[in-house]
MARLO-215636 format. One record per residue: x, z, y of N, C-alpha, C, CB in turn; residue number from 1. Coordinates in nm, 2 decimals. Each point is the difference from the previous one (the first is absolute). Glycine has a CB too. Example, Ala and Ser with C-alpha at 12.3 -4.5 7.8 and 13.67 -1.06 7.14 Angstrom:
BEGIN
  n.east    n.up  n.north  ca.east   ca.up  ca.north  c.east    c.up  c.north  cb.east   cb.up  cb.north  resi
    1.32    0.78    -0.57    -0.09    0.00      0.12    0.09    0.00     0.12    -0.19    0.12     -0.12     1
    0.15   -0.19     0.23     0.09    0.00      0.11   -0.08    0.08     0.11     0.12   -0.22     -0.06     2
END
This chain:
BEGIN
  n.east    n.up  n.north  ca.east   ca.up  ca.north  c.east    c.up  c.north  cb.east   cb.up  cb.north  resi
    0.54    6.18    -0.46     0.01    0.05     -0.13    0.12    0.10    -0.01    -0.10   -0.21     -0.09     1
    0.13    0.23     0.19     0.12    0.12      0.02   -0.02    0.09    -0.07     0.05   -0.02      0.19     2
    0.05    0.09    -0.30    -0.01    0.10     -0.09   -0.06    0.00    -0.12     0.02    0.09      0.16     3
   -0.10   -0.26    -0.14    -0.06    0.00     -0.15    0.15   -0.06    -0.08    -0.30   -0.06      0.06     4
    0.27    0.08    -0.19     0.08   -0.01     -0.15   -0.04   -0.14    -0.01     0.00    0.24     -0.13     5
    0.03   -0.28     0.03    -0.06   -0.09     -0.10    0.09    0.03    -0.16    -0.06   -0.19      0.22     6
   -0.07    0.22    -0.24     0.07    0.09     -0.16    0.00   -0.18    -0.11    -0.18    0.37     -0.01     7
    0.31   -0.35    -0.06    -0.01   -0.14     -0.06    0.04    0.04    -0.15     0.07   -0.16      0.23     8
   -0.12    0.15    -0.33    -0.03   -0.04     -0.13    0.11   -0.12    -0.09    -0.26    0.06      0.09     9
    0.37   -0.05    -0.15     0.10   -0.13     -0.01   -0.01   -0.02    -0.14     0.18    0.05      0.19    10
   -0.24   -0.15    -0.24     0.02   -0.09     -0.13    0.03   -0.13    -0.01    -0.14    0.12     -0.05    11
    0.28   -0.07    -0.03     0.06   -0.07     -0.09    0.08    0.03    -0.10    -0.03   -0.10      0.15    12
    0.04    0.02    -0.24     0.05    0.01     -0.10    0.15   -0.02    -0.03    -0.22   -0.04     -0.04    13
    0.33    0.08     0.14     0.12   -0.05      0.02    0.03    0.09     0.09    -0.01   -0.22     -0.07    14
    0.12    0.39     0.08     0.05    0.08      0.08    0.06   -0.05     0.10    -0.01    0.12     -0.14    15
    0.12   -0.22     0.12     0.07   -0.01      0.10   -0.09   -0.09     0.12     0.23    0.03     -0.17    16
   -0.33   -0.10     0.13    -0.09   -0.06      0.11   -0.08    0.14     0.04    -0.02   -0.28     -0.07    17
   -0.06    0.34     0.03    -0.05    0.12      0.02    0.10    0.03     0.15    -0.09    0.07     -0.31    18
    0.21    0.02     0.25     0.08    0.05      0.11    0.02   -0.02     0.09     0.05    0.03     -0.09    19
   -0.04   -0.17     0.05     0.08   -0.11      0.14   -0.17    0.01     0.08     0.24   -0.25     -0.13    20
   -0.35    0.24     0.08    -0.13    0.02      0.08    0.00    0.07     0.08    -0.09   -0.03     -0.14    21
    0.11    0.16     0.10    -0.01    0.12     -0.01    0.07    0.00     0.13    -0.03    0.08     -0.25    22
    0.20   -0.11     0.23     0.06    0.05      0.10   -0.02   -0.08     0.16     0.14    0.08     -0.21    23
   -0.18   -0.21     0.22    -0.04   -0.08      0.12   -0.14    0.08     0.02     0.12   -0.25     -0.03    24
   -0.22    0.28    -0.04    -0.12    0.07      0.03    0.02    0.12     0.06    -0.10   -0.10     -0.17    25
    0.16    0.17     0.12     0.01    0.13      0.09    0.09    0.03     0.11    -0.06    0.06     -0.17    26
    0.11   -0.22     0.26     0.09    0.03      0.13   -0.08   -0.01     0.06     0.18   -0.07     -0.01    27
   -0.33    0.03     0.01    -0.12    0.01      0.08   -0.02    0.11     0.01    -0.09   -0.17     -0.04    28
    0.05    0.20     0.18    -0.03    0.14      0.01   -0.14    0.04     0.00     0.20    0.00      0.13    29
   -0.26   -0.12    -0.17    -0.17    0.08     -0.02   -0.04   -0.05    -0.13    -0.10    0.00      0.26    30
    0.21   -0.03    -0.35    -0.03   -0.02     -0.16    0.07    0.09    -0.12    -0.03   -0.22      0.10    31
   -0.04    0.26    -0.18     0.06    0.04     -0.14   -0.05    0.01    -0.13     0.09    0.08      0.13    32
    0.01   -0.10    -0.19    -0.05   -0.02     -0.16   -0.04    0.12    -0.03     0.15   -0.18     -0.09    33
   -0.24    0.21     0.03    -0.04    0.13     -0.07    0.02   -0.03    -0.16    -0.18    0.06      0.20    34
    0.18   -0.14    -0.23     0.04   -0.03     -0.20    0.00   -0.12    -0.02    -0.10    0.18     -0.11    35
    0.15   -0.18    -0.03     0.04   -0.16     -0.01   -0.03   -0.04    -0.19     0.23    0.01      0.26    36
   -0.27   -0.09    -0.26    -0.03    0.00     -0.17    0.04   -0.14     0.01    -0.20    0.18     -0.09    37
    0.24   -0.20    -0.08     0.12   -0.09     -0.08   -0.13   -0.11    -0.04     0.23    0.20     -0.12    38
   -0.35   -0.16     0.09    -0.11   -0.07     -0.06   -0.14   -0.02     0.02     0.14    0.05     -0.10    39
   -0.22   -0.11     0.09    -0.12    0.00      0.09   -0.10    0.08    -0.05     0.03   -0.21      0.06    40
   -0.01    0.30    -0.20    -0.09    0.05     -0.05    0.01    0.18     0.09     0.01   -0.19     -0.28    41
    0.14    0.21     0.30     0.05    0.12      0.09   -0.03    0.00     0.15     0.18    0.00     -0.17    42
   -0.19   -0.16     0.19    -0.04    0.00      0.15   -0.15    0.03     0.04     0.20   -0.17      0.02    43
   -0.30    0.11    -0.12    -0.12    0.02     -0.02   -0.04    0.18     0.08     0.02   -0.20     -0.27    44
    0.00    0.22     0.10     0.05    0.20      0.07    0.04    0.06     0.10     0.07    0.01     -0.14    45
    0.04   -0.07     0.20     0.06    0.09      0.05   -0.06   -0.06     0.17     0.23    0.07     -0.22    46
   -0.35   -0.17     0.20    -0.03   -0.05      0.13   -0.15    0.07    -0.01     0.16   -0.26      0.02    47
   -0.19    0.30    -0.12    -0.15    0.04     -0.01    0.06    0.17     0.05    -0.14   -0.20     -0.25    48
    0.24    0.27     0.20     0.05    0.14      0.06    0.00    0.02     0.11     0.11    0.00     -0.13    49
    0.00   -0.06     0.21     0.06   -0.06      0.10   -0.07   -0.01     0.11     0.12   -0.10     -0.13    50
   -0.22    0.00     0.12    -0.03   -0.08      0.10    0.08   -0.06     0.12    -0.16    0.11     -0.09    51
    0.29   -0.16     0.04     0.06   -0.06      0.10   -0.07   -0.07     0.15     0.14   -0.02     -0.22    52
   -0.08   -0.04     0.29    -0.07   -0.09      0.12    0.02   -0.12    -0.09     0.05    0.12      0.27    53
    0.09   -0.18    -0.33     0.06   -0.16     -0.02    0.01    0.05    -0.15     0.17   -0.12      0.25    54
   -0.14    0.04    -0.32     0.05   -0.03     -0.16    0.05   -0.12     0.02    -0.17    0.11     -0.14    55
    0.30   -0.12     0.11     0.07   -0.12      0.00    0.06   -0.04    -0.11     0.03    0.04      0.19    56
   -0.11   -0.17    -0.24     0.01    0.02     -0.12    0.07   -0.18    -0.10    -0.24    0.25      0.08    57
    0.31   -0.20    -0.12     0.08   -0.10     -0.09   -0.09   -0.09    -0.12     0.18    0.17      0.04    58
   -0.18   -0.27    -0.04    -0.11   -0.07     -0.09    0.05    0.00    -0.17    -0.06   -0.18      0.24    59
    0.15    0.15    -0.25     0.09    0.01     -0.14    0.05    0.11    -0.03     0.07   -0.20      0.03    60
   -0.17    0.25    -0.13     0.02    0.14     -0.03   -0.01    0.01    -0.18    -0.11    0.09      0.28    61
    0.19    0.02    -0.40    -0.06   -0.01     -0.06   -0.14    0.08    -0.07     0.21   -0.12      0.04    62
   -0.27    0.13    -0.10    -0.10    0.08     -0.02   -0.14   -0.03     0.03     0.16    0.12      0.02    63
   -0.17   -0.08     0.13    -0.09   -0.07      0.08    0.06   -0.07     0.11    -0.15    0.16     -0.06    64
    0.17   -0.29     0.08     0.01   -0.04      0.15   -0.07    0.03     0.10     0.07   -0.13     -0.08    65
   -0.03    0.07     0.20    -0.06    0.04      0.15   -0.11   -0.06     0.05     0.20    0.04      0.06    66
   -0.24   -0.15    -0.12    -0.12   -0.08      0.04   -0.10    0.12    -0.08     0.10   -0.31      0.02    67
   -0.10    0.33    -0.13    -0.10    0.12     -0.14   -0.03    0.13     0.13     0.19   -0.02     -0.34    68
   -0.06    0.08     0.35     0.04    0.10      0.07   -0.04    0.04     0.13     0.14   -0.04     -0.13    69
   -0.18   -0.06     0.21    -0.06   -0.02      0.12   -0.13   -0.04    -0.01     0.19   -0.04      0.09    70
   -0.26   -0.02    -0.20    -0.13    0.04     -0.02   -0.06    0.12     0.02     0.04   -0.14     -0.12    71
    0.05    0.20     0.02    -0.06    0.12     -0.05    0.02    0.17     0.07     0.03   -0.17     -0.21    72
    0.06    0.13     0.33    -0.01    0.03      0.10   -0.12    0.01     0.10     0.19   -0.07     -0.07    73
   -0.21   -0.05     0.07    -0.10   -0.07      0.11   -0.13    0.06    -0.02     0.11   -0.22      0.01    74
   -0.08    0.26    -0.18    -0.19    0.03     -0.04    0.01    0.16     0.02    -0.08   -0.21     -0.22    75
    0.22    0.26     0.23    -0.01    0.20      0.00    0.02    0.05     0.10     0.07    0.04     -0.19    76
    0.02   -0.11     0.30     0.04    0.02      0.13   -0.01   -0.14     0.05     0.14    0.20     -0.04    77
   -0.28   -0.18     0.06     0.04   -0.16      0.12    0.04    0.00     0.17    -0.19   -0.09     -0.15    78
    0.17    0.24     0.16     0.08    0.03      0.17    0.16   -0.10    -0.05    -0.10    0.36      0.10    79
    0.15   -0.34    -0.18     0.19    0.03     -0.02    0.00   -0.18     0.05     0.09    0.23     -0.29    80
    0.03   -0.25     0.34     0.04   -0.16      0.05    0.10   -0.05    -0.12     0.00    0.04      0.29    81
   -0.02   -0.10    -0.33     0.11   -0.11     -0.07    0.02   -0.10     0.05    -0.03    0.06     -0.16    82
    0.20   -0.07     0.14     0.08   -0.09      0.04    0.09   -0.08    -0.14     0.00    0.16      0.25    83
   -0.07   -0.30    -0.29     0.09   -0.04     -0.11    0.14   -0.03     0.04    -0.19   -0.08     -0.10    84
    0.27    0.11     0.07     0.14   -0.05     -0.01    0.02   -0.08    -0.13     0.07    0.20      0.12    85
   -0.01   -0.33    -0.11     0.00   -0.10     -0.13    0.15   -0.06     0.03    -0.30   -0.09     -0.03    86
    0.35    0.03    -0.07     0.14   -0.06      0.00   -0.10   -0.20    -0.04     0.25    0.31     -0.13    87
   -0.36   -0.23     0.08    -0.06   -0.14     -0.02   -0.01   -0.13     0.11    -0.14    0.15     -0.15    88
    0.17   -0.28     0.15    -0.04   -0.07      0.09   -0.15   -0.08    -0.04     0.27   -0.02      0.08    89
   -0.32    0.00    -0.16    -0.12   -0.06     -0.09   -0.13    0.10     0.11     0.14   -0.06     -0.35    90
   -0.20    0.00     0.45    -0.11    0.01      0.12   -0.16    0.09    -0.13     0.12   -0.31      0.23    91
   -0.07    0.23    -0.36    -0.12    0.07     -0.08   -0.02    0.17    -0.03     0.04   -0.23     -0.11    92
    0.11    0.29     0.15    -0.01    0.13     -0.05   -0.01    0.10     0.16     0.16   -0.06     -0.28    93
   -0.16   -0.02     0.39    -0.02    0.08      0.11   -0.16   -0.03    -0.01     0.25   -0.02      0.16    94
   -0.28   -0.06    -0.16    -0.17   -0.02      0.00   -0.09    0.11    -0.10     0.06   -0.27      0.03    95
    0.00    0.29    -0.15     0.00    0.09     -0.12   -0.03    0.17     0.07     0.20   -0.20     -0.15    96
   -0.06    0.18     0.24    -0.01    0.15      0.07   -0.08    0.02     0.09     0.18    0.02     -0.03    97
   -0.24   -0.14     0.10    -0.06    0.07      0.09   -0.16    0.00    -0.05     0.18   -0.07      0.19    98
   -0.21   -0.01    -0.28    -0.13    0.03     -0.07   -0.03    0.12    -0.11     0.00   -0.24      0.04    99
    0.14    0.34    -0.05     0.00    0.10     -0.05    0.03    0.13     0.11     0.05   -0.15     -0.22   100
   -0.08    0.09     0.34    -0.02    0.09      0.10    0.11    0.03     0.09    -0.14    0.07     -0.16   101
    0.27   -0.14     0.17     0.06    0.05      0.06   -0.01   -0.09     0.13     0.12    0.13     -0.19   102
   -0.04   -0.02     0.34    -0.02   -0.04      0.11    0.16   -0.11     0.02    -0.18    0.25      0.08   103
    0.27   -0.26    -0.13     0.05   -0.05      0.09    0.13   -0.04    -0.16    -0.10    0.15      0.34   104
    0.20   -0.26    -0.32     0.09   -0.08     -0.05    0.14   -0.01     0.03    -0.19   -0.09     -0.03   105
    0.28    0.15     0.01     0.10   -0.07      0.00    0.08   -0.04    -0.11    -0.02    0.09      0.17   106
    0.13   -0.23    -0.17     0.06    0.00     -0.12    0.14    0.08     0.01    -0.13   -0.22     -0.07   107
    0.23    0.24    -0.01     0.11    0.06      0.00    0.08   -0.05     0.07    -0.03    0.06     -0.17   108
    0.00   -0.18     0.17     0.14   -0.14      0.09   -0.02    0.02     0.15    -0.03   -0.23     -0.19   109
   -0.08    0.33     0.23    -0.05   -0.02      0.15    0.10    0.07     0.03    -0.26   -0.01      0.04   110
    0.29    0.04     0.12     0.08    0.10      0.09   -0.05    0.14    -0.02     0.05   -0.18      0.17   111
    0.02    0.26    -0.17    -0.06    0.16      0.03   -0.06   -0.01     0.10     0.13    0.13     -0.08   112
   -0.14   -0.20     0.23    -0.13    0.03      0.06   -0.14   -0.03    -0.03     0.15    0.00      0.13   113
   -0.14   -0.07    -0.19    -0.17   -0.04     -0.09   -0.04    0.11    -0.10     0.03   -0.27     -0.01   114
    0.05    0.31    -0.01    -0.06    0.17     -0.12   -0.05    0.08     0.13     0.23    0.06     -0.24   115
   -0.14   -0.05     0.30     0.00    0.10      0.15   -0.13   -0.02     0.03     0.24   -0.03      0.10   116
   -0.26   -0.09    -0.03    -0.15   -0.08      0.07   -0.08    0.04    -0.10     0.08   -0.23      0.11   117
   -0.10    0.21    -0.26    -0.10   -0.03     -0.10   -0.06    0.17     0.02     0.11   -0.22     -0.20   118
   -0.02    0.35     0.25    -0.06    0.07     -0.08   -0.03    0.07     0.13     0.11    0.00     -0.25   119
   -0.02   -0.02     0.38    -0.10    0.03      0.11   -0.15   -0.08     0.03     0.23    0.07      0.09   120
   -0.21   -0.16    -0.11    -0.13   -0.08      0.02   -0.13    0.09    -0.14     0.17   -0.31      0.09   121
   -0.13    0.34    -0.22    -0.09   -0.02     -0.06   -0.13    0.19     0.02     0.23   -0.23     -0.17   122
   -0.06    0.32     0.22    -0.02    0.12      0.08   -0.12    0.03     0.08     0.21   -0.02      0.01   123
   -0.19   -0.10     0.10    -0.09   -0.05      0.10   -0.13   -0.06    -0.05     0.19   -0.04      0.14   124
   -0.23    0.01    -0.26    -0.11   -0.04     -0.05    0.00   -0.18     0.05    -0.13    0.29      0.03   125
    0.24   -0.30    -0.04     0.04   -0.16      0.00    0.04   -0.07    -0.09     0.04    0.04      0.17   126
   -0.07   -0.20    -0.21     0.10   -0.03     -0.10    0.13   -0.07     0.05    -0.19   -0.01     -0.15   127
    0.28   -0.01     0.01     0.11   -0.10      0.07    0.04   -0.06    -0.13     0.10    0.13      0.22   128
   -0.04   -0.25    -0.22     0.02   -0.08     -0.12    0.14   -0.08     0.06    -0.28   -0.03     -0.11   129
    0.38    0.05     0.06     0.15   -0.10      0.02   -0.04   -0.13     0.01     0.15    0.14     -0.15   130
   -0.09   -0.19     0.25    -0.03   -0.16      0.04   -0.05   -0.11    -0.15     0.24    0.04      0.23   131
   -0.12    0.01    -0.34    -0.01   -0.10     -0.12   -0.12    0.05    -0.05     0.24   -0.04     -0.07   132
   -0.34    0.12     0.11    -0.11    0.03     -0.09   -0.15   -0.01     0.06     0.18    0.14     -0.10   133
   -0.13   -0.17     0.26    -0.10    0.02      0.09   -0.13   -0.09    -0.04     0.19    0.06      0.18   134
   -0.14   -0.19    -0.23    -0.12   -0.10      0.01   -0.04    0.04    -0.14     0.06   -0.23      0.18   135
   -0.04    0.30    -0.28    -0.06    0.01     -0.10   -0.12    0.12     0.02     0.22   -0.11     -0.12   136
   -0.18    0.21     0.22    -0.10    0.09      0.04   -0.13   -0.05     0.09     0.19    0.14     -0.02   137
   -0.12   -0.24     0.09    -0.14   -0.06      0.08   -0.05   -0.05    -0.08     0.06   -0.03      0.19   138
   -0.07   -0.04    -0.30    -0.01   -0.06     -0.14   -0.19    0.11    -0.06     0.39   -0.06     -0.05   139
   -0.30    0.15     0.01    -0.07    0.11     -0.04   -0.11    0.01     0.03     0.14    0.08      0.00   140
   -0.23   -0.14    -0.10    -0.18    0.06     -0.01   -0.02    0.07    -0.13    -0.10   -0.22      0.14   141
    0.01    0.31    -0.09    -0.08    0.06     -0.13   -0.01   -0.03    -0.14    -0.10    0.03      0.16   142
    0.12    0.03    -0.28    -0.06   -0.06     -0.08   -0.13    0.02    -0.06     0.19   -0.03      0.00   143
   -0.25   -0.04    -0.06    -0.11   -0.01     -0.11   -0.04    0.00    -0.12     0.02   -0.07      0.12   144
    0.09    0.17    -0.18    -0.01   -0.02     -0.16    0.13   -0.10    -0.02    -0.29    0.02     -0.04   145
    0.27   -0.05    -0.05     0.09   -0.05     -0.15    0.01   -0.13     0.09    -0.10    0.11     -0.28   146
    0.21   -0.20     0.32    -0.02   -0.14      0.06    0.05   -0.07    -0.16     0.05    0.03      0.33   147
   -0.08   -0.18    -0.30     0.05   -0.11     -0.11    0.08   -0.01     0.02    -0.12   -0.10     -0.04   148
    0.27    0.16    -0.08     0.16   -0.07     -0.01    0.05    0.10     0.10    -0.02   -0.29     -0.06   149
   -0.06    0.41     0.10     0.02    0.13      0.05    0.17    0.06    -0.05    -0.30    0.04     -0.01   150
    0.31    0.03     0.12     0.17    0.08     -0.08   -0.06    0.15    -0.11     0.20   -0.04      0.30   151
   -0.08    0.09    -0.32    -0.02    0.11     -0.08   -0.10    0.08     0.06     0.21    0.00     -0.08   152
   -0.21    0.04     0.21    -0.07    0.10      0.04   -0.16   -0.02     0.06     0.24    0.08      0.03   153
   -0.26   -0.21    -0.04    -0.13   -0.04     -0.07   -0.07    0.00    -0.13     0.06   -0.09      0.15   154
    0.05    0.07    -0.24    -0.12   -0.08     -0.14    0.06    0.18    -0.11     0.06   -0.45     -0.02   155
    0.03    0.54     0.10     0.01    0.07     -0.07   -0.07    0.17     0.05     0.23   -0.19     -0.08   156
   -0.24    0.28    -0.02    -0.05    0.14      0.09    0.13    0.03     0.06    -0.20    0.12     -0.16   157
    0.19    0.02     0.20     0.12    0.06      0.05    0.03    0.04    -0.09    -0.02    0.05      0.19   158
   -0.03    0.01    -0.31     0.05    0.08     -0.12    0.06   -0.07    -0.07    -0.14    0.14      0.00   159
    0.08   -0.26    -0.02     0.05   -0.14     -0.11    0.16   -0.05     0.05    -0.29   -0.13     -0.02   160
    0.24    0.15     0.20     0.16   -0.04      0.04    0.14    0.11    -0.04    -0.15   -0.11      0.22   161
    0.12    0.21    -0.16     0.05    0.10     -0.09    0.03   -0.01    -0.12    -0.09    0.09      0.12   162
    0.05   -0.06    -0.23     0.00   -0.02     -0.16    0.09   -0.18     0.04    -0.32    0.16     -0.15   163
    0.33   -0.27     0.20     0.03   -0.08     -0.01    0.15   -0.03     0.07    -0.24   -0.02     -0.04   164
    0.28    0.13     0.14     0.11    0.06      0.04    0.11    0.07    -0.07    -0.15    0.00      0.13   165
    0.07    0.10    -0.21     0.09    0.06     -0.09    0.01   -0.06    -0.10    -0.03    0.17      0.08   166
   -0.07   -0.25    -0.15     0.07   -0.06     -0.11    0.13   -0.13     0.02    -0.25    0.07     -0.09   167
    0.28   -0.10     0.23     0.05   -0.12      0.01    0.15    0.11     0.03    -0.23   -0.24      0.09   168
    0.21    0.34    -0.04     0.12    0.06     -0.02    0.08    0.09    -0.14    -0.11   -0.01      0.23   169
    0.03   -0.08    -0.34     0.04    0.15     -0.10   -0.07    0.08    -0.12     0.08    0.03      0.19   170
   -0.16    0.03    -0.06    -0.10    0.13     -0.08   -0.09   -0.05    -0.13    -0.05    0.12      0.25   171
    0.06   -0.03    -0.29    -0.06    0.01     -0.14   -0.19    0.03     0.03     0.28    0.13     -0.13   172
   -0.34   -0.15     0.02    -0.13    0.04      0.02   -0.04    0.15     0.07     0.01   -0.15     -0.21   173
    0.08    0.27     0.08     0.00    0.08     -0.01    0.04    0.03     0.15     0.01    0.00     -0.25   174
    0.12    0.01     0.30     0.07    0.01      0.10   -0.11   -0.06     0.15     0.25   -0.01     -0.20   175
   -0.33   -0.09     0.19    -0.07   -0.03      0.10   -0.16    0.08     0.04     0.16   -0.21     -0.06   176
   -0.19    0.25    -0.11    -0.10    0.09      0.00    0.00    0.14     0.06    -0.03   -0.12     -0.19   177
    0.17    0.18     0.22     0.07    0.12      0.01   -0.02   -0.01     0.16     0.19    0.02     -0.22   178
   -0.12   -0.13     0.25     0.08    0.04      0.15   -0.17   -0.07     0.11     0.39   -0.07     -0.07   179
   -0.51    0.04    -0.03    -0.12   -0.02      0.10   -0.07    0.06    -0.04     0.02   -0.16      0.06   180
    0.00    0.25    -0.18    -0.08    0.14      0.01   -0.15   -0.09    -0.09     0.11    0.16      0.32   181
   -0.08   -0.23    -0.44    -0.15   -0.08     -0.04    0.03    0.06    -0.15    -0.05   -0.28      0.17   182
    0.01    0.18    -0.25     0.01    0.01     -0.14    0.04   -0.15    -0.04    -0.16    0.20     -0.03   183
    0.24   -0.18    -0.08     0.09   -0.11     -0.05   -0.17   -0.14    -0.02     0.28    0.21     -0.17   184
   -0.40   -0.16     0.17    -0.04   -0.11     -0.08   -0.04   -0.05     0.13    -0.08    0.06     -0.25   185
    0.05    0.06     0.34    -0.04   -0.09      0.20    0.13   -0.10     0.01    -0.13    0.26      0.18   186
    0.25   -0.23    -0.21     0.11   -0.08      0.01    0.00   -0.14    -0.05     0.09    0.20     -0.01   187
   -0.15   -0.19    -0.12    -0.03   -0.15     -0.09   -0.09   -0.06     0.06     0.05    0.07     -0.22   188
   -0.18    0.04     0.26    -0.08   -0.10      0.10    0.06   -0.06     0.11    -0.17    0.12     -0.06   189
    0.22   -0.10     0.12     0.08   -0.05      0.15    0.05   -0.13    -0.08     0.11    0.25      0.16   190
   -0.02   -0.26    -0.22     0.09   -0.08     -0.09   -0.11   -0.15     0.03     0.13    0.22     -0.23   191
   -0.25   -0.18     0.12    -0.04   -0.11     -0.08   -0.10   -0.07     0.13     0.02    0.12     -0.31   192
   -0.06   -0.02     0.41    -0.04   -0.06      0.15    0.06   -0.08     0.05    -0.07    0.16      0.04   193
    0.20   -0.14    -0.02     0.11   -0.07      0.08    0.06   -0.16    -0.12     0.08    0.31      0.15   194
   -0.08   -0.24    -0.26     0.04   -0.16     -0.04   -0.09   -0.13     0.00     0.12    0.13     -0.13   195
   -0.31   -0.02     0.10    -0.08   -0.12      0.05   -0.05   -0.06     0.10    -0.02    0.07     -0.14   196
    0.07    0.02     0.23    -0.02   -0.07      0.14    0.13   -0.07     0.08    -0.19    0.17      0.02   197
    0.31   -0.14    -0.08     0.08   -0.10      0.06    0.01   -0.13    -0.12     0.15    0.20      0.15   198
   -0.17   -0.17    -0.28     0.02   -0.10     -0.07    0.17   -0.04    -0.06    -0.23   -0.05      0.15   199
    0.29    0.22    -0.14     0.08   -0.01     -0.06    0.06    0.12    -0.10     0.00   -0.16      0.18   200
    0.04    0.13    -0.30     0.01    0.11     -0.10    0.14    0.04    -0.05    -0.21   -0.08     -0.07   201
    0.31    0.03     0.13     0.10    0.00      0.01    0.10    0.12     0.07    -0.09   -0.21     -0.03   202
    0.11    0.23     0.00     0.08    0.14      0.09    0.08   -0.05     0.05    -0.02    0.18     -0.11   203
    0.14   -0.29     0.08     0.06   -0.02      0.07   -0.04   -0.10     0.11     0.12    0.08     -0.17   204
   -0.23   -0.12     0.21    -0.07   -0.09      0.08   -0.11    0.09     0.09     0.05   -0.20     -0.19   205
   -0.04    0.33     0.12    -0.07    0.02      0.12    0.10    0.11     0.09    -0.25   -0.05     -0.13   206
    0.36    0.10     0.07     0.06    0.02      0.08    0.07   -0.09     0.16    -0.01    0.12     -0.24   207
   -0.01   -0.20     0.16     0.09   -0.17      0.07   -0.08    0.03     0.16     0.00   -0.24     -0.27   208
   -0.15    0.23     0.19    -0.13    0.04      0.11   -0.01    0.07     0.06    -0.09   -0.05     -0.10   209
    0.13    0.20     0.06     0.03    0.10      0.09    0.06   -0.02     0.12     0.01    0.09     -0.19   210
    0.10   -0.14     0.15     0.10    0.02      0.09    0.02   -0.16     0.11     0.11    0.20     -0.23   211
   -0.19   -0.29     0.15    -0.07   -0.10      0.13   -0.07    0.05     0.08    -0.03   -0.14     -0.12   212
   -0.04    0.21     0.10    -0.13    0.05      0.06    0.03    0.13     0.11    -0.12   -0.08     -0.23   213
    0.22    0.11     0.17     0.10    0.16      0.11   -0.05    0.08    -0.04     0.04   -0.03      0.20   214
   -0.10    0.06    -0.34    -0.04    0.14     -0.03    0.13    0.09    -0.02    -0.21   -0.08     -0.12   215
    0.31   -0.02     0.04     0.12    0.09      0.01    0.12   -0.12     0.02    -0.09    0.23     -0.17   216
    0.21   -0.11     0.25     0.10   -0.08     -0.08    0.11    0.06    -0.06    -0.05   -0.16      0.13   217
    0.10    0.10    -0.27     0.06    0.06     -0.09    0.12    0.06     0.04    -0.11   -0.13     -0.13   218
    0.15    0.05     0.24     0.17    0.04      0.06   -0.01    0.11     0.09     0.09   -0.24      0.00   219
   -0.20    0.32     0.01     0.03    0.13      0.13   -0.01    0.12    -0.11    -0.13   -0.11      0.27   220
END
């Protein structure tokens, strides 16, 4: 592979990790970042533009997170590799990522040579998953629809997750109708979907949920 690149894509929602990325990634001499976005709705874009080789991508994001974000990747550029990066230890949200398409796992707490490994391996059309995550990938079968007592990203759409994202961060009706490009009443529809299928009407409970579930978290 002499003289090949590996063009890499950097998301997260926090510069000074960005940089610090940034700057171990590019002592490699056959790697570089070509852009880097703060959010998953920017990384979406700028991976569908782009077409990087890697997207490395941060799970706790706000807006769209990286599990949403690597879907929707997967469905516009499914050449592009993703690599979750998580500070999470809970084995439910690596499983999450890789049933939303991505190739390979590390968490934050690993060594820089497992980023290293994850993203030459994923280059190569290989996967790789950090030791703490490994048996949850061998784990990994298909799904089937909606399972019983399923997580969010079963019993909910992607759009419902979304709408269910931003409201747990904040946004207003209005303000969530805007930034997905719908109309305020497609918004109320999402709403009254999501309360009857989780069975909760509470805003402050379903935020709670949210953020069980890793759609977001409030502190990044």
């Amino acid at each position: 592979m002499a003289g090949i690149i590996i063009k890499i894509l950097l998301v997260d929602d926090h510069q000074i990790i960005r940089d610090g990325l940034r700057e171990l990634l590019e002592k490699q001499p056959d790697m570089k970042v070509i852009a880097e976005a703060d959010n998953g709705r920017a990384a979406v874009a700028l991976a569908g533009e782009l077409l990087p080789d890697v997207v490395i991508m941060d799970i706790a994001m706000r807006g769209m997170n990286g599990i949403e974000a690597t879907r929707q990747i997967m469905r516009t550029a499914p050449a592009v590799k993703v690599i979750g990066l998580s500070m999470y230890e809970d084995k439910r949200f690596a499983a999450e990522m890789l049933y939303a398409g991505a190739s390979a796992y590390v968490q934050k707490c690993c060594a820089w040579t497992d980023l290293e490994l994850a993203v030459r391996a994923v280059a190569a059309q290989e996967k790789y998953f950090c030791p703490a995550v490994a048996d949850a990938a061998a784990r990994k079968t298909p799904r089937c629809g909606p399972q019983p007592g399923g997580t969010v990203y079963s019993v909910l759409t992607t759009r419902e997750r979304e709408v269910l994202q931003l409201l747990a961060e904040g946004k207003s009706t209005r303000e969530m109708a805007a930034l997905l490009k719908v109309s305020v009443k497609t918004i109320e529809t999402h709403r009254q979907n999501i309360v009857r299928k989780l069975n909760i009407d509470s805003v402050a409970e379903l935020t709670k949920y949210a953020i069980r579930e890793g759609l977001t978290n409030l502190e990044s």
